[in-house]
C-alpha positions as a Markdown table, in Angstrom:
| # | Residue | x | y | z |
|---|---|---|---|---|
| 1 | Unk | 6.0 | -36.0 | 106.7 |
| 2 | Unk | 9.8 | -35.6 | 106.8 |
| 3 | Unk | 11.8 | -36.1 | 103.7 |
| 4 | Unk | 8.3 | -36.1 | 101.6 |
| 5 | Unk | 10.0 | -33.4 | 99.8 |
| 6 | Unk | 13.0 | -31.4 | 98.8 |
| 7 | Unk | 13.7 | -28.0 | 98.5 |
| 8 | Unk | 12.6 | -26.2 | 95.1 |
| 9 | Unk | 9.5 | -29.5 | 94.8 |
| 10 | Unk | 6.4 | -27.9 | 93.8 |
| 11 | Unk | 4.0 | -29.4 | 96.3 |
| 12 | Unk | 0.4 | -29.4 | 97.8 |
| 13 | Unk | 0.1 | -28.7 | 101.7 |
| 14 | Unk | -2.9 | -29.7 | 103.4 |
| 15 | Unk | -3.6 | -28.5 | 107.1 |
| 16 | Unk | -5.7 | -26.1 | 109.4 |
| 17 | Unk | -5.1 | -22.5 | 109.9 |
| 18 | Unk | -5.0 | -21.7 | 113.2 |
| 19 | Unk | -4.2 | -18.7 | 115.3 |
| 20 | Unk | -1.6 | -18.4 | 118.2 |
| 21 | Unk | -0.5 | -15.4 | 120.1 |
| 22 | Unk | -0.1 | -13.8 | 123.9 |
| 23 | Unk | -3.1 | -13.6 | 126.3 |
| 24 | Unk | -1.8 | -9.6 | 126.7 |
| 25 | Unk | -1.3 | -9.0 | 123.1 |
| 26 | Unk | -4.5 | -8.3 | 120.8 |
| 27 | Unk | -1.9 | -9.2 | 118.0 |
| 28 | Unk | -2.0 | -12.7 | 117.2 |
| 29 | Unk | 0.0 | -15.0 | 114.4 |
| 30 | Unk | -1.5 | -17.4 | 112.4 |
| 31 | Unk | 0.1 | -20.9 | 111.7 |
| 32 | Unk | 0.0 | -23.8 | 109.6 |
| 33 | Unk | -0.6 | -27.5 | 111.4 |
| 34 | Unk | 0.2 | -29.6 | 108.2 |
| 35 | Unk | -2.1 | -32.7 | 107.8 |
| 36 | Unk | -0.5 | -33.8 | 104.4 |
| 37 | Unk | 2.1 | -32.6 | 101.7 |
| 38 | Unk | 1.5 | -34.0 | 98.3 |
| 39 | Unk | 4.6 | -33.7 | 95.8 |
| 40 | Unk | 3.3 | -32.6 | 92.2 |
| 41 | Unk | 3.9 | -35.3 | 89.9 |
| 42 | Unk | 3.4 | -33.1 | 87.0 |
| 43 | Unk | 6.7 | -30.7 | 85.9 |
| 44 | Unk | 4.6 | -28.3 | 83.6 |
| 45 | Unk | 1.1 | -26.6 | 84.5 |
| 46 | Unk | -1.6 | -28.8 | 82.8 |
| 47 | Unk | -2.4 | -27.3 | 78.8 |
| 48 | Unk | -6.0 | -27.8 | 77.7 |
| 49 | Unk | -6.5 | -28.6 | 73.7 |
| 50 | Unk | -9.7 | -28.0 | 72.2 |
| 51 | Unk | -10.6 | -29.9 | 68.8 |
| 52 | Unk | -9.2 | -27.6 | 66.6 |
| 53 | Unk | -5.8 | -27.4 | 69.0 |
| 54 | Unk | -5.4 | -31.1 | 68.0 |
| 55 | Unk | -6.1 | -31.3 | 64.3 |
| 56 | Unk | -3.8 | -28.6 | 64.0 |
| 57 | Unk | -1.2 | -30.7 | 65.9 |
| 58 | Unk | -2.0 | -33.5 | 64.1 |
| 59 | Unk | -1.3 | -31.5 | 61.2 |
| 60 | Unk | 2.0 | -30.5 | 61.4 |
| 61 | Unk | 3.0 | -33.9 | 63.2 |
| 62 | Unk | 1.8 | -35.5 | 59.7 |
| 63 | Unk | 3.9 | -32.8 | 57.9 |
| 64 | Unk | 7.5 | -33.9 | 56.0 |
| 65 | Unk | 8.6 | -30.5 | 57.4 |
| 66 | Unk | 7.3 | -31.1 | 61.1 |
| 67 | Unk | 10.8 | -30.3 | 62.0 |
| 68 | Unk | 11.8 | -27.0 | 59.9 |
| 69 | Unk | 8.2 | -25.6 | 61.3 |
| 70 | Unk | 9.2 | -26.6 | 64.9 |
| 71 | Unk | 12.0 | -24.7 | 63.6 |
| 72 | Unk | 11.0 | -21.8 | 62.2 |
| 73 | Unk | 8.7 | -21.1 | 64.9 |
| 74 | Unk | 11.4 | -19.9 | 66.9 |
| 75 | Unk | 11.8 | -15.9 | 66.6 |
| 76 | Unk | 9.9 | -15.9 | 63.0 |
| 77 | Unk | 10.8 | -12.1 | 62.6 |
| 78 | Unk | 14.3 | -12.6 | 63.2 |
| 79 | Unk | 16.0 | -13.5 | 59.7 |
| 80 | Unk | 18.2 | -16.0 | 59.3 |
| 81 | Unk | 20.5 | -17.8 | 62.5 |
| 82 | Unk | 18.6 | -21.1 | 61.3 |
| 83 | Unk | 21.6 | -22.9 | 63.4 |
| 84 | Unk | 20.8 | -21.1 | 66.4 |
| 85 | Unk | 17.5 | -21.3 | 66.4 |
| 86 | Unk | 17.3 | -25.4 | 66.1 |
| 87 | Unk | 19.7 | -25.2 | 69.3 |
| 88 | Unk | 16.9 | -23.1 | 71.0 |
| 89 | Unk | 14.3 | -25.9 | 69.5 |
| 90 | Unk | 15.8 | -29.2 | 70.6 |
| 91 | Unk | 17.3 | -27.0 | 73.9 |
| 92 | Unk | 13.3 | -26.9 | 74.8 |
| 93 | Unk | 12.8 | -30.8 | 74.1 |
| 94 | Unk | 15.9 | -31.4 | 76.2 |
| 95 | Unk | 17.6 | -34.6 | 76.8 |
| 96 | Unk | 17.8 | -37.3 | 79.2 |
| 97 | Unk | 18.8 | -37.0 | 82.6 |
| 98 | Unk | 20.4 | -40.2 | 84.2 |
| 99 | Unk | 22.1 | -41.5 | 87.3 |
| 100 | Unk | 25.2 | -43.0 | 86.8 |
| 101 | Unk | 27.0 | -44.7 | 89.6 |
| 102 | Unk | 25.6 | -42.4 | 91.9 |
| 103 | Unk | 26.0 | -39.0 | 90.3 |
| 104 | Unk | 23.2 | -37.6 | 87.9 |
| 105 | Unk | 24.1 | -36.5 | 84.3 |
| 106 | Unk | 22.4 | -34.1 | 83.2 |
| 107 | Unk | 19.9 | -34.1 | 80.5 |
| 108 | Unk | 19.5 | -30.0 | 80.6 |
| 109 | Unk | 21.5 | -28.1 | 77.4 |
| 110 | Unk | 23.1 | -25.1 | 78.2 |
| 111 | Unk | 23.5 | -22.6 | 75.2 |
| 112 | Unk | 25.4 | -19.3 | 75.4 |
| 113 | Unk | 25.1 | -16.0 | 72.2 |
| 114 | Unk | 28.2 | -14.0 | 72.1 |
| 115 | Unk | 28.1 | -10.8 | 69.8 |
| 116 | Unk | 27.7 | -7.9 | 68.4 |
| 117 | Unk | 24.5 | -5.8 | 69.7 |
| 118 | Unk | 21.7 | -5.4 | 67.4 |
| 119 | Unk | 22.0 | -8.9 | 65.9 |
| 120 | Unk | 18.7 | -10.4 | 67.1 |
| 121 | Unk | 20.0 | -12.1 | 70.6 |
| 122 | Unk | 17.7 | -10.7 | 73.0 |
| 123 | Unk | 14.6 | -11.6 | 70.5 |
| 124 | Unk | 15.5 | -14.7 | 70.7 |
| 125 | Unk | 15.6 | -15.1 | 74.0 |
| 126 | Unk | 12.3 | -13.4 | 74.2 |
| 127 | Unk | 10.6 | -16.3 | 71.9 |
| 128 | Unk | 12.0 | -19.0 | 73.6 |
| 129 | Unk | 11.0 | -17.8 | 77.0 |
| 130 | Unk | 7.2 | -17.0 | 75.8 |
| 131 | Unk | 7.3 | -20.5 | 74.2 |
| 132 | Unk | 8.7 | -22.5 | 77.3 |
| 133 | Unk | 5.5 | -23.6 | 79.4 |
| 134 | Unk | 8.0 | -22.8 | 82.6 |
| 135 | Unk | 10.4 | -19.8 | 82.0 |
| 136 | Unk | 12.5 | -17.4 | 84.5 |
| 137 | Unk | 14.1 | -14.3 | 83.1 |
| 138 | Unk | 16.9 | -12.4 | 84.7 |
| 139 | Unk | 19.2 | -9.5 | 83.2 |
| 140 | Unk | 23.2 | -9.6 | 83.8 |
| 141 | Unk | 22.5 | -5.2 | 84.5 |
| 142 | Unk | 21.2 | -5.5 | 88.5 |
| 143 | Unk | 21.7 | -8.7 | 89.0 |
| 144 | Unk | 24.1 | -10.4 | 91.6 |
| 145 | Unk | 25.0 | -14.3 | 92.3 |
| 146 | Unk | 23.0 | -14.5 | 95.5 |
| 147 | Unk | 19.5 | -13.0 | 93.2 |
| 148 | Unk | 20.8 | -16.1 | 90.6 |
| 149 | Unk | 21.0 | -18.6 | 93.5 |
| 150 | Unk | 19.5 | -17.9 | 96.7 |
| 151 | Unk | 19.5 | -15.6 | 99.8 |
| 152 | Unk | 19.5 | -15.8 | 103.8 |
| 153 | Unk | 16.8 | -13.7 | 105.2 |
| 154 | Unk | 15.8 | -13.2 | 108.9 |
| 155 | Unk | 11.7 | -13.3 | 109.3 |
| 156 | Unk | 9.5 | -14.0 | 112.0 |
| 157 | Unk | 7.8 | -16.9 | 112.9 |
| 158 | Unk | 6.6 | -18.0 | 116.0 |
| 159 | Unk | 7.1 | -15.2 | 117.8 |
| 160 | Unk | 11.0 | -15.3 | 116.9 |
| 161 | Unk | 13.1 | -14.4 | 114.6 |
| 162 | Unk | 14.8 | -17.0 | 112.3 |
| 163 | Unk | 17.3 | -17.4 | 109.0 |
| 164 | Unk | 14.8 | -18.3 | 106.2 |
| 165 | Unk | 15.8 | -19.1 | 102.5 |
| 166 | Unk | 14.6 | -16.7 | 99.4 |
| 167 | Unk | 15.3 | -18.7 | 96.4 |
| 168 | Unk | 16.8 | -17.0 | 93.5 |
| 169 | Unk | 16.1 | -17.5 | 89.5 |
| 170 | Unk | 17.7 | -20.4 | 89.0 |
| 171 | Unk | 15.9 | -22.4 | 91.7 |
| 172 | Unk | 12.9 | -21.3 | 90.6 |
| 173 | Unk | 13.8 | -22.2 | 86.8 |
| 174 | Unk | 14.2 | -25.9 | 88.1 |
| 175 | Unk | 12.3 | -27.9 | 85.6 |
| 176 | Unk | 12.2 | -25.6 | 82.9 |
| 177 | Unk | 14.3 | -22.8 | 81.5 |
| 178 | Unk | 16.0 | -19.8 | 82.4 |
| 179 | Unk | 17.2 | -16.9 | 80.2 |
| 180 | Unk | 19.9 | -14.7 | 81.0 |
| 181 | Unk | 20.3 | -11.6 | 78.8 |
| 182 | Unk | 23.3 | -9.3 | 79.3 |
| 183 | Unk | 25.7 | -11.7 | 81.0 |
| 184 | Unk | 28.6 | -9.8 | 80.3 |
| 185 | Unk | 27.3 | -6.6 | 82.6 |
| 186 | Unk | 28.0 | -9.5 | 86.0 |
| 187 | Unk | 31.4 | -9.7 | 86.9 |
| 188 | Unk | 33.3 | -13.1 | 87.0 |
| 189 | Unk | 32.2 | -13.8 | 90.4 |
| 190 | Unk | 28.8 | -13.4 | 90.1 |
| 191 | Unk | 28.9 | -15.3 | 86.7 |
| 192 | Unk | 31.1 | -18.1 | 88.1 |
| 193 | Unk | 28.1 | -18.5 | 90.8 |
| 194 | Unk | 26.0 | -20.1 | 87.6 |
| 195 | Unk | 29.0 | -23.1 | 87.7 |
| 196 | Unk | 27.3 | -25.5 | 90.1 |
| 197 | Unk | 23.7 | -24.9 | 89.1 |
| 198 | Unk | 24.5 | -25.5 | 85.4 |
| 199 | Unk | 26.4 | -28.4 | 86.0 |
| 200 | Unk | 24.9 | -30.5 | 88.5 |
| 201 | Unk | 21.2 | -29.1 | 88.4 |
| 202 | Unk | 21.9 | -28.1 | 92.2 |
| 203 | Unk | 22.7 | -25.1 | 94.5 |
| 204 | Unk | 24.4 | -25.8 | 98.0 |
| 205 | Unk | 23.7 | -23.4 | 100.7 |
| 206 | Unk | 25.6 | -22.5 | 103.4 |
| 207 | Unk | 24.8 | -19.3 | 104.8 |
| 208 | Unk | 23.7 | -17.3 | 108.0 |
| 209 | Unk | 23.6 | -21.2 | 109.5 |
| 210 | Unk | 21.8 | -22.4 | 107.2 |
| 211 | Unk | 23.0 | -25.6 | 105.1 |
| 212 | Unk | 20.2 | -26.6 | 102.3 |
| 213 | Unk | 20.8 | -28.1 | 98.3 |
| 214 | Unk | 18.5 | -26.7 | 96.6 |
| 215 | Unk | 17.1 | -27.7 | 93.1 |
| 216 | Unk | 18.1 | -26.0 | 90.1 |
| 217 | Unk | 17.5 | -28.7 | 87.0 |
| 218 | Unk | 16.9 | -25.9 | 84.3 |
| 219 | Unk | 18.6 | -25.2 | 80.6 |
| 220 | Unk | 20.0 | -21.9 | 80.2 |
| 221 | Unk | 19.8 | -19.8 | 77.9 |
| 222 | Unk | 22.3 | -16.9 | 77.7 |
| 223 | Unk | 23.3 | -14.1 | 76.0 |
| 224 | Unk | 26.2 | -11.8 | 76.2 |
| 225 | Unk | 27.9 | -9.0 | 74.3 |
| 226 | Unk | 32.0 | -9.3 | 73.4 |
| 227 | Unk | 35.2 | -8.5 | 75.6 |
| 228 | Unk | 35.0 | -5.1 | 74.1 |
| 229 | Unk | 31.1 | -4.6 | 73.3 |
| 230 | Unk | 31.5 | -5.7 | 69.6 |
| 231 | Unk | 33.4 | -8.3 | 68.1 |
| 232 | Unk | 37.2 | -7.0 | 66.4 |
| 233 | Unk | 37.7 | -8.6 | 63.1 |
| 234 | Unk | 41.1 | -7.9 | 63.6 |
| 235 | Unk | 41.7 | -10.3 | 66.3 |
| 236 | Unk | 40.9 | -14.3 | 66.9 |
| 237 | Unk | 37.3 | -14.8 | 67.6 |
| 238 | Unk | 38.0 | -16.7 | 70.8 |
| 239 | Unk | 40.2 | -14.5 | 72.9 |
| 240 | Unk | 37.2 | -12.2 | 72.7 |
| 241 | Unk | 35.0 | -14.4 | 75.0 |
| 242 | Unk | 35.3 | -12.4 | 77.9 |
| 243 | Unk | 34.1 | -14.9 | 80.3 |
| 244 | Unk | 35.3 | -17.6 | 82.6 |
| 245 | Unk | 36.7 | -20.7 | 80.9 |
| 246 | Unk | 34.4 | -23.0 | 83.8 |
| 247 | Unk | 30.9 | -21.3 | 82.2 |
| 248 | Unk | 32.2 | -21.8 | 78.9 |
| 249 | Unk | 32.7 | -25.4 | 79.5 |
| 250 | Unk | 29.0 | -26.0 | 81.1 |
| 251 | Unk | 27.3 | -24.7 | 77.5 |
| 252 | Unk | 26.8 | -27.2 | 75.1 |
| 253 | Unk | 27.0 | -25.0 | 72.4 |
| 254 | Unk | 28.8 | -21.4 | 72.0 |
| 255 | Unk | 27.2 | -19.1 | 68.9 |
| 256 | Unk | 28.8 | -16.3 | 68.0 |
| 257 | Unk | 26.7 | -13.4 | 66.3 |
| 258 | Unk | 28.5 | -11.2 | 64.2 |
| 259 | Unk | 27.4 | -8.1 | 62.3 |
| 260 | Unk | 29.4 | -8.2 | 58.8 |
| 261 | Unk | 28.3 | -6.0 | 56.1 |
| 262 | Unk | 26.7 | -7.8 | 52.7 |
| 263 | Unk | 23.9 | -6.5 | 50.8 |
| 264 | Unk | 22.0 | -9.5 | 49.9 |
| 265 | Unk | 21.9 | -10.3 | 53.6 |
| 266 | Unk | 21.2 | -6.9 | 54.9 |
| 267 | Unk | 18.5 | -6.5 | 52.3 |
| 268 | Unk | 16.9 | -9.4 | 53.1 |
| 269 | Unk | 16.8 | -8.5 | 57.1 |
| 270 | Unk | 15.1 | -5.2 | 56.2 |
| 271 | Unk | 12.8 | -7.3 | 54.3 |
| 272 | Unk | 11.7 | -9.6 | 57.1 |
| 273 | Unk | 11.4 | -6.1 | 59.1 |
| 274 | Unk | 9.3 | -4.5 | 56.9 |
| 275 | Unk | 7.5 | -7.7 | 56.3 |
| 276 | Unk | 7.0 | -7.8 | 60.0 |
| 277 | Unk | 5.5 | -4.5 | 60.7 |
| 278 | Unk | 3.2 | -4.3 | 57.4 |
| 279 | Unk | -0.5 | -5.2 | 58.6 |
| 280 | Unk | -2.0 | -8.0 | 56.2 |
């Protein structure tokens, strides 16, 4: 059974339950004599489609505007930001991950919302994680790096006590998507922590004698506010990216949301709002 599977696999364990304990101790343990460990093949949980699920695919795989509906589906209520939501879109299709001389290049696409509050980010956010079929959610306010990556924790087996591994978000993102609202609330450390994970779709793991790489092949999806909670027109756009120059460099693609007065446009958001909230 050795090497069947890595850390962060999703897998099937097979064995018989027994219990174990001390002749003068009405406590006992219980403990797992593995027959079998089968890897799941399958990265998402299995969807069922009825008829109707399937002529209404069919449908809109038939359509001209298959795409702009893909699309559109992203945050409906949310007006406008047609560029950012299309990232979100082909972000959930993904690429193509490939080994190249060894080392493995990604196929995962990293996106990153800088801007003003109240612009729509954390909506999005919310759509594409309810859309995802495997989506992790963690918030830059009470977060730290090892709750991102993983921790060292001392529990009891066997009758002793030994350094265990509690795997943080992005390991258990791996395979899917993770969405990080807030990211400006974590200090550079902790968001300097993402580096590795976003990068090479691993975590190493050296702690409390523990040495482990653990899985983390996920696209991210984050959003932050600017260097001074909302963006100064008075000053470049760039140099208000308050965050390291390494996580910049992992995203694919950097939007920045701004909130700039103009009637037509603010008329049409309260539009979409009041179109939103009107029962049919």
């Amino acid at each position: 059974l050795i090497d069947i599977a890595e850390p962060g696999n999703r897998v099937t364990v097979v064995g018989v339950l027994r219990e174990h304990g001390d002749n003068d101790s009405t406590l006992l343990d219980t403990r797992l004599e593995v027959l079998s460990v089968i890897p799941e093949e399958v990265q998402f949980e299995e969807v069922e489609f009825d008829e109707s699920d399937i002529d209404d695919i069919e449908e809109i795989a038939s359509s001209p505007d298959a795409f702009e509906h893909i699309t559109n589906s992203v945050a409906p209520s949310i007006y406008g930001n047609e560029e950012a939501k299309l990232a979100v879109a082909l972000q959930m299709f993904g690429g193509v991950s490939r080994t190249v001389h060894g080392n493995r290049k990604r196929g995962e696409i990293h996106i990153m919302f800088i801007g003003d509050p109240g612009v729509g980010k954390s909506q999005i956010l919310e759509s594409a994680r309810s859309l995802a079929p495997r989506a992790v959610t963690s918030s830059g306010t009470g977060s730290s790096a090892v709750g991102l990556t993983a921790s060292a924790q001392k529990e009891k087996i066997g009758g002793e006590e030994e350094w265990t591994l509690q795997a943080g978000s992005l390991v258990l993102a791996d395979g899917g998507m993770i969405t990080i609202d807030e990211l400006d609330n974590m200090n550079h450390t902790e968001q300097q922590s993402l580096d590795e994970a976003l990068s090479e779709g691993q975590l190493s793991v050296d702690k409390a004698n523990v040495h482990a790489t653990l899985n983390a092949r996920c696209s991210a999806l984050m959003a932050a506010n600017p260097e001074h909670g909302r963006f100064d027109p008075y000053e470049p756009l760039a140099e208000q990216f308050d965050m390291p120059k390494e996580l910049l460099d992992r995203c694919d693609l950097v939007f920045p949301f701004r909130d700039q007065p103009d009637e037509e446009v603010d008329e049409a958001i309260v539009e979409t709002i009041l179109d939103t909230h009107t029962p049919d």
